[in-house]
TIRO-2110 file (N, C-alpha, C; in Angstrom, 1 decimal):
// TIRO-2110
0.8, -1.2, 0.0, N, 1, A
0.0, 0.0, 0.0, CA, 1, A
0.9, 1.2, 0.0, C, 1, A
0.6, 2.0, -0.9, N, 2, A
1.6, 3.7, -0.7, CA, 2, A
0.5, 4.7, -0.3, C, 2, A
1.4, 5.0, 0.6, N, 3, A
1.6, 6.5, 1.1, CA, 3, A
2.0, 7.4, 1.0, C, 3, A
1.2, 8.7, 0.6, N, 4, A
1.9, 9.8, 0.3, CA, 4, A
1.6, 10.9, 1.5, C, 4, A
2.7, 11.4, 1.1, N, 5, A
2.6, 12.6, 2.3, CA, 5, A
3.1, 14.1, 2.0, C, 5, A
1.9, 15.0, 1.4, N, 6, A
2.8, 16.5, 0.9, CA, 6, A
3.1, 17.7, 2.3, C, 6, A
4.1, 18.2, 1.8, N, 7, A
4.1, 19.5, 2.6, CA, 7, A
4.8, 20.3, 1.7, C, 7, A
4.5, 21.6, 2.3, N, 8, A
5.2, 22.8, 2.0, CA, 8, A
4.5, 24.1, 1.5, C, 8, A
3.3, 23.8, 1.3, N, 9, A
2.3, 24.8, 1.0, CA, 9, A
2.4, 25.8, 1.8, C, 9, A
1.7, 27.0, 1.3, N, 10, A
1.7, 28.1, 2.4, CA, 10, A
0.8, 29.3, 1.4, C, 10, A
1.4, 30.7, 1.9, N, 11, A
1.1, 31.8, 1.4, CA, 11, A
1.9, 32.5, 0.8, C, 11, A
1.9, 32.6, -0.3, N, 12, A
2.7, 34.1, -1.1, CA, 12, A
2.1, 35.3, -2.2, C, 12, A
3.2, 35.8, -2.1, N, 13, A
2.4, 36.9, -3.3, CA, 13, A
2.8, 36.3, -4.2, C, 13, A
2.1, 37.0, -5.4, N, 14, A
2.0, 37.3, -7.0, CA, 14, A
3.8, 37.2, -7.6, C, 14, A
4.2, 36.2, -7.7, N, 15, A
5.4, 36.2, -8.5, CA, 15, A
6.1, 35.7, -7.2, C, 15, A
6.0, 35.1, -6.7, N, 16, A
6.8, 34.3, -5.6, CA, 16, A
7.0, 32.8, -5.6, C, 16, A
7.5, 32.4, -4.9, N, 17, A
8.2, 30.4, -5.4, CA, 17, A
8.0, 29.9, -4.3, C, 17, A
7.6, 28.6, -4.0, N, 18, A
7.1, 27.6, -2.9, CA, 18, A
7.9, 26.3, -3.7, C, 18, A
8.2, 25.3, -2.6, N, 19, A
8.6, 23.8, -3.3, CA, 19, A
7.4, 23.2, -2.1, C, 19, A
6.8, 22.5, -2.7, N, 20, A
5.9, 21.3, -2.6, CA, 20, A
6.6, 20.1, -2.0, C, 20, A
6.9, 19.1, -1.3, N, 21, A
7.2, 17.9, -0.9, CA, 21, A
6.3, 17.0, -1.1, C, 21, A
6.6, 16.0, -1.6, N, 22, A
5.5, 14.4, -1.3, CA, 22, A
6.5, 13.5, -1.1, C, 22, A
6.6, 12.8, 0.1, N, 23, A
7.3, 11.8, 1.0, CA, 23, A
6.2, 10.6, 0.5, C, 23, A
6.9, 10.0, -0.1, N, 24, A
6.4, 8.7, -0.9, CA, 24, A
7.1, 7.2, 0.0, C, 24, A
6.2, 6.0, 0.6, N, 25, A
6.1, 4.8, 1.6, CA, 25, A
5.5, 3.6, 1.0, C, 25, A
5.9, 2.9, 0.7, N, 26, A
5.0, 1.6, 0.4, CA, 26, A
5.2, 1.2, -0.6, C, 26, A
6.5, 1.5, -1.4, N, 27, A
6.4, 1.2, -2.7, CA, 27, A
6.5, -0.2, -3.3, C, 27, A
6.5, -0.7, -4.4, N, 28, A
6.8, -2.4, -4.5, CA, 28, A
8.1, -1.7, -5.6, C, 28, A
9.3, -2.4, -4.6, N, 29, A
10.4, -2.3, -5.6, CA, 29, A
10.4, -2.2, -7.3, C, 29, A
10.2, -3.2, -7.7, N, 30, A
10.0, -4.1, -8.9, CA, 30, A
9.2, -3.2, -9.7, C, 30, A
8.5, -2.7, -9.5, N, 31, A
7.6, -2.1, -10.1, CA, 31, A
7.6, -0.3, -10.5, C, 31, A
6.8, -0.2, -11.8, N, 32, A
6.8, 1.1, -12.4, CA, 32, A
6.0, 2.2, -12.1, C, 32, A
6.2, 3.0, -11.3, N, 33, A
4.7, 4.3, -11.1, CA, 33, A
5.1, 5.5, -11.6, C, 33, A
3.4, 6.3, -11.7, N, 34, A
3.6, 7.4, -12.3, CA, 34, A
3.0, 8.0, -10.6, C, 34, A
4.1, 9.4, -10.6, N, 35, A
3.9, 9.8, -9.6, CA, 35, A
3.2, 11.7, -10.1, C, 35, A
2.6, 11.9, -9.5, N, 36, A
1.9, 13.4, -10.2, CA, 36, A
1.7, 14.1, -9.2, C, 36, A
1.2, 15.4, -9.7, N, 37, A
0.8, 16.8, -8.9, CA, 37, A
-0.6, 16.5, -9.7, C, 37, A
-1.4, 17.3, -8.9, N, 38, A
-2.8, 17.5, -9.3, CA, 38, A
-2.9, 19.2, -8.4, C, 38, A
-3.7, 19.6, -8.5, N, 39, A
-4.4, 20.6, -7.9, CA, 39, A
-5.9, 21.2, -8.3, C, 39, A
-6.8, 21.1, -7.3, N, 40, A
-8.0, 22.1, -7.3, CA, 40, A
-8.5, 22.9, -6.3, C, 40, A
-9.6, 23.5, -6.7, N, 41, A
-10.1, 24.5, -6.5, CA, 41, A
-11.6, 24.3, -6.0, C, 41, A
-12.5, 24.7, -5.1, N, 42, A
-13.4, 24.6, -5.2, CA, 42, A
-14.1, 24.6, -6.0, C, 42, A
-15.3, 23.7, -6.6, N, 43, A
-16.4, 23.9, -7.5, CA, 43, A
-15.8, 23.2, -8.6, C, 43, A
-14.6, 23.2, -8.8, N, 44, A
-13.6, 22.7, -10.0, CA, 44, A
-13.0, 21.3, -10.2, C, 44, A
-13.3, 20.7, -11.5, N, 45, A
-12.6, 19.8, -11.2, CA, 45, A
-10.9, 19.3, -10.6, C, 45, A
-10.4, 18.0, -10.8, N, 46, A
-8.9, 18.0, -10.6, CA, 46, A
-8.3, 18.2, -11.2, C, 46, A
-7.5, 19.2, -11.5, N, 47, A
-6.1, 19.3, -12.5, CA, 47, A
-5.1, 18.5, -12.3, C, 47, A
-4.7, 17.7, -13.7, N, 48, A
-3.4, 17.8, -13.2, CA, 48, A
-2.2, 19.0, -13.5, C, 48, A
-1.2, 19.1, -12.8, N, 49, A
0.1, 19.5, -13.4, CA, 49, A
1.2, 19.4, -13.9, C, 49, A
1.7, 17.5, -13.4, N, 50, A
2.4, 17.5, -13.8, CA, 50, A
3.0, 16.0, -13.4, C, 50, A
3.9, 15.3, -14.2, N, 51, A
3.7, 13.9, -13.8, CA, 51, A
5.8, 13.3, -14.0, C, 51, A
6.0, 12.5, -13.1, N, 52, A
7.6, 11.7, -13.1, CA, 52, A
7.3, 9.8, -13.2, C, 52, A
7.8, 9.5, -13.9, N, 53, A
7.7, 8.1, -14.6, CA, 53, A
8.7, 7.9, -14.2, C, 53, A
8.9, 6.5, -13.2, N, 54, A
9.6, 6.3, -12.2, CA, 54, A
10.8, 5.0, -12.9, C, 54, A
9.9, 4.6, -14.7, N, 55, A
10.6, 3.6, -14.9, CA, 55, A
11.5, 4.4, -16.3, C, 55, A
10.5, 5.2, -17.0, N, 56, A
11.7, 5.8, -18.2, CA, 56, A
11.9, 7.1, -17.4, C, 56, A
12.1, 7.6, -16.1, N, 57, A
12.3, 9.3, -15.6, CA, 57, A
11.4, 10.0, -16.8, C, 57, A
10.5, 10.1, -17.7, N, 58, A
9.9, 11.0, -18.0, CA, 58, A
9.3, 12.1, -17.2, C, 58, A
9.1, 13.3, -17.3, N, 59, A
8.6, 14.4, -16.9, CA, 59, A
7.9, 15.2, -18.0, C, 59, A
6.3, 15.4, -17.8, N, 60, A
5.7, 16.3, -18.6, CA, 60, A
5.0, 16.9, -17.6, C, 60, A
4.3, 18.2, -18.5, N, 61, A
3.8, 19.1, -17.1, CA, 61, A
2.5, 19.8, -17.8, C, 61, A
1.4, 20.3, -17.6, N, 62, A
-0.1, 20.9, -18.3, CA, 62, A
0.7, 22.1, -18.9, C, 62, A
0.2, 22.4, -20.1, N, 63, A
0.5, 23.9, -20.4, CA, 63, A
0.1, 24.7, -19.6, C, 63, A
-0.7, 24.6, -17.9, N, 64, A
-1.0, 26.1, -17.5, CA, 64, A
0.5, 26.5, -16.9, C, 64, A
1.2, 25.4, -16.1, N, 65, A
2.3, 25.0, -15.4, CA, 65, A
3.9, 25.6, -16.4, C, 65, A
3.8, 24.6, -18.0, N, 66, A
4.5, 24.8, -18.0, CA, 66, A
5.7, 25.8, -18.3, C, 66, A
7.1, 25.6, -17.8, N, 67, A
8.0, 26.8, -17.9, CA, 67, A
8.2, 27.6, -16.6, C, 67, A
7.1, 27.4, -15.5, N, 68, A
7.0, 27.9, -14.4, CA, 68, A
7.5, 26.7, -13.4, C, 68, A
6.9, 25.2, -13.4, N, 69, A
6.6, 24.4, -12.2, CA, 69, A
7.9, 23.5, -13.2, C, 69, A
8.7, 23.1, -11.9, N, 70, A
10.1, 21.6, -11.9, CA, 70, A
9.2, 20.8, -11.0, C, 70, A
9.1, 19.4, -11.7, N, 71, A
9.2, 18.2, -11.0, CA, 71, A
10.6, 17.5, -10.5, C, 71, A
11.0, 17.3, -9.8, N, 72, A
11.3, 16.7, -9.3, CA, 72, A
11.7, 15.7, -8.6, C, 72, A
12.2, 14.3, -8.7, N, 73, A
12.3, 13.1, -7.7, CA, 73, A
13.7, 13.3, -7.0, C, 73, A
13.9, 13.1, -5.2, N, 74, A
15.2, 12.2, -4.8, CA, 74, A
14.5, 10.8, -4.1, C, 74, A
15.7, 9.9, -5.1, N, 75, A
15.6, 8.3, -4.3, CA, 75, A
15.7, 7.7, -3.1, C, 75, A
16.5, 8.9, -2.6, N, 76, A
17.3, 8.5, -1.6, CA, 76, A
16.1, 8.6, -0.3, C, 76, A
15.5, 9.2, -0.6, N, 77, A
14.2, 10.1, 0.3, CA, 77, A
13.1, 9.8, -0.5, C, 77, A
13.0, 8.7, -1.2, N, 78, A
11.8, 8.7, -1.9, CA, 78, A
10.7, 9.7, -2.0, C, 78, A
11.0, 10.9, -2.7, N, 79, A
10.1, 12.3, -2.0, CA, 79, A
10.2, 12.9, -3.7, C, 79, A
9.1, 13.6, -4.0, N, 80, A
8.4, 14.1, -5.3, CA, 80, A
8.8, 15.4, -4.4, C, 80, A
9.2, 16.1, -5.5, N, 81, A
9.1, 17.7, -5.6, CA, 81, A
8.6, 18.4, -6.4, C, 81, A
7.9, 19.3, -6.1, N, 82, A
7.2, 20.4, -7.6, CA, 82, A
7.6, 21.8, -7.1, C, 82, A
8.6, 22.7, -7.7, N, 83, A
9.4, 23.8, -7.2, CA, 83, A
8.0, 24.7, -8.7, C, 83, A
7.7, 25.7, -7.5, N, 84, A
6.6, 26.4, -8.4, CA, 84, A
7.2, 27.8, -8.5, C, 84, A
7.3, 28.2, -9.4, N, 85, A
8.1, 29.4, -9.4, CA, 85, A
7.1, 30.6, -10.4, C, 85, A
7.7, 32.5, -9.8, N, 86, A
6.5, 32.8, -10.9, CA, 86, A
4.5, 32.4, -10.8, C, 86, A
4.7, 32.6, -9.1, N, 87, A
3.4, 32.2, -8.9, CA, 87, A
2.5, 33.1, -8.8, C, 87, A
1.3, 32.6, -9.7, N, 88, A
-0.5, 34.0, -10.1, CA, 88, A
-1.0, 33.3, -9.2, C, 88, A
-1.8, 34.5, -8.9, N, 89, A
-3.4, 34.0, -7.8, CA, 89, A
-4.2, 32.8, -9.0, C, 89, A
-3.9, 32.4, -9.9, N, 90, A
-4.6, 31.9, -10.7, CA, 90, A
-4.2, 29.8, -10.4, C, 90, A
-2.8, 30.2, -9.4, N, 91, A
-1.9, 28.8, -9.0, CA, 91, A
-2.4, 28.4, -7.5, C, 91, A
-3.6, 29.8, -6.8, N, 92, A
-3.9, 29.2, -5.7, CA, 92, A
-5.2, 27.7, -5.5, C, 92, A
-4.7, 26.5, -5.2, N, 93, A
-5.2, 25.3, -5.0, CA, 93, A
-5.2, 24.8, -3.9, C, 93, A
-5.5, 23.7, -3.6, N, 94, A
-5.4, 22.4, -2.6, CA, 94, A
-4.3, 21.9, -3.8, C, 94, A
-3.0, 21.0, -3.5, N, 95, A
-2.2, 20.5, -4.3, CA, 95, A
-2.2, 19.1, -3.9, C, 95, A
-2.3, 18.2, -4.8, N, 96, A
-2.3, 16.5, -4.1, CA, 96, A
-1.2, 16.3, -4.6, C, 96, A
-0.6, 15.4, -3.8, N, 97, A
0.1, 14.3, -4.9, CA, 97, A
0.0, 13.0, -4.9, C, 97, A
-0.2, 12.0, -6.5, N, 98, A
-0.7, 10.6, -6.8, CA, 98, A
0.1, 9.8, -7.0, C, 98, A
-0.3, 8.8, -7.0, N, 99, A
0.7, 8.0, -7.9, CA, 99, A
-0.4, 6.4, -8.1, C, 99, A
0.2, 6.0, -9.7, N, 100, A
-0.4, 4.3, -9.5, CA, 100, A
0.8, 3.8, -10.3, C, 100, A
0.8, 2.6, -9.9, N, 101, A
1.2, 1.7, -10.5, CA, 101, A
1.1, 1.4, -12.1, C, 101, A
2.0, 1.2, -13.4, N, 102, A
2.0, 1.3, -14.8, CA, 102, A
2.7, 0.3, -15.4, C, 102, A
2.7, -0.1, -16.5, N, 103, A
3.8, -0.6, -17.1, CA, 103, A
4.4, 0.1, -18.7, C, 103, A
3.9, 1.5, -18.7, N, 104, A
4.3, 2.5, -19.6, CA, 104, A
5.1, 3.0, -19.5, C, 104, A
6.1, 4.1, -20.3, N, 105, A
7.1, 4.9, -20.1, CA, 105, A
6.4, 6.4, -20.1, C, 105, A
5.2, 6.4, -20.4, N, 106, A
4.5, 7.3, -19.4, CA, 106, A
3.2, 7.3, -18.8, C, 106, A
2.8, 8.3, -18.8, N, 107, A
1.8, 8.5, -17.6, CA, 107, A
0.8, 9.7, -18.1, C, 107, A
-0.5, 9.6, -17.9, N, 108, A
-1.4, 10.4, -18.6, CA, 108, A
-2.5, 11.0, -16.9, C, 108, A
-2.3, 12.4, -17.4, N, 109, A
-3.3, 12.9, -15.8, CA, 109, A
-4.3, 13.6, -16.4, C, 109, A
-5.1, 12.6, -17.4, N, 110, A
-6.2, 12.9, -17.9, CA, 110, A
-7.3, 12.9, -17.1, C, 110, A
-7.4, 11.6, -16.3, N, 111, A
-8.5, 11.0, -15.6, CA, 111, A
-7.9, 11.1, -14.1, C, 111, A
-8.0, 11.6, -13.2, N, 112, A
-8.0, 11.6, -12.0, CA, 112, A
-8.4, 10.7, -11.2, C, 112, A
-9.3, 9.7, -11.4, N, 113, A
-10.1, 8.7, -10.6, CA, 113, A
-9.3, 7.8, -11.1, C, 113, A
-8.8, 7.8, -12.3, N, 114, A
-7.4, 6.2, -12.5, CA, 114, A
-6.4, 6.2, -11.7, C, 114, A
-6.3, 7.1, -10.6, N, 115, A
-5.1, 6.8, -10.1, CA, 115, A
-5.4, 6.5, -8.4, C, 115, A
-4.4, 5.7, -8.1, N, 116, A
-4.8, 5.0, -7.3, CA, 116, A
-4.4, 5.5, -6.1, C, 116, A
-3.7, 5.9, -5.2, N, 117, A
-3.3, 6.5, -4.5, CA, 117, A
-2.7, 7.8, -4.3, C, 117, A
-3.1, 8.8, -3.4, N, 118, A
-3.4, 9.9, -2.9, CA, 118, A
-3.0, 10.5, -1.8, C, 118, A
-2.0, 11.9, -1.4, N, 119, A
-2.3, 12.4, -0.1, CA, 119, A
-2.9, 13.1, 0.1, C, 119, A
-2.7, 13.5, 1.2, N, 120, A
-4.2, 14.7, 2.0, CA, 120, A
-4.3, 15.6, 1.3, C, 120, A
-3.2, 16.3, 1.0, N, 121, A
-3.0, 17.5, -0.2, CA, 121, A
-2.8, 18.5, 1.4, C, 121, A
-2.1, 20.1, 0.5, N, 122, A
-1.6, 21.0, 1.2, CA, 122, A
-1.7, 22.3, 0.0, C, 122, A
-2.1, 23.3, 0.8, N, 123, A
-3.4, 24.5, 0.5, CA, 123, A
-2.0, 25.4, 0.1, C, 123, A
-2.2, 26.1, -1.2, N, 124, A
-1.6, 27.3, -1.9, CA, 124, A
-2.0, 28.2, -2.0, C, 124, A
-1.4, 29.5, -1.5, N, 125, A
-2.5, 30.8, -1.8, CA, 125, A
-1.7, 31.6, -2.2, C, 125, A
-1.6, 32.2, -3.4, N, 126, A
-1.2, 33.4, -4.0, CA, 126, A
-2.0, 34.7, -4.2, C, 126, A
-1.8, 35.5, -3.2, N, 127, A
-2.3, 36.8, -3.3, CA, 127, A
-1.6, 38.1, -4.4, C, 127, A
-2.5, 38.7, -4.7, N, 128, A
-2.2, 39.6, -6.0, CA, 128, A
-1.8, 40.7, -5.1, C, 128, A
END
């Protein structure tokens, strides 16, 4: 069973940078995951942002994200990073991070409900 666990959310203004944490537990060695950012909003669906393929290292990210938001993995600390940089009140969310199990070299965060595990998520607020 995985466990994810984000931190690092908080408050900033309009053009400021936060790094996101997800402390990732439970993994099955042997095996391929796609690990992702999502974020929403009240009334809104889930976005995603942006996703790290654990078996080819792929990284892609939504065009709202990209050029602003780095994914990031360390192994050592099994821990997802998303360094948000260049942040609009338009980036303030609840931010999750997912992951499931694949046997692709990538990963699609089309569907939100395909993925299997989830943390609590941690709240972003960019004031103008």
């Amino acid at each position: 069973q995985v466990q994810l666990l984000e931190s690092g959310g908080g408050s900033v203004q309009a053009g400021g940078s936060l790094r996101l944490s997800c402390e990732a537990s439970g993994y099955t060695a042997s095996s391929t995951y796609c690990l992702a950012w999502f974020r929403q909003t009240p009334g809104k669906e889930r976005e995603g942002v942006g996703y790290f393929n654990t078996g080819s290292s792929k990284i892609a990210y939504s065009d709202s994200v990209k050029g602003r938001f780095t994914i990031s993995q360390d192994n050592v600390k099994n821990t997802l990073y998303l360094q948000m940089n260049s942040l609009n009140p338009d980036d303030t969310a609840m931010y999750y991070c997912a992951a499931r199990q694949t046997v692709l070299d990538v990963c699609s965060l089309a569907r939100p409900s395909a993925w299997e595990y989830w943390g609590q998520g941690t709240q972003v607020t960019v004031s103008s």
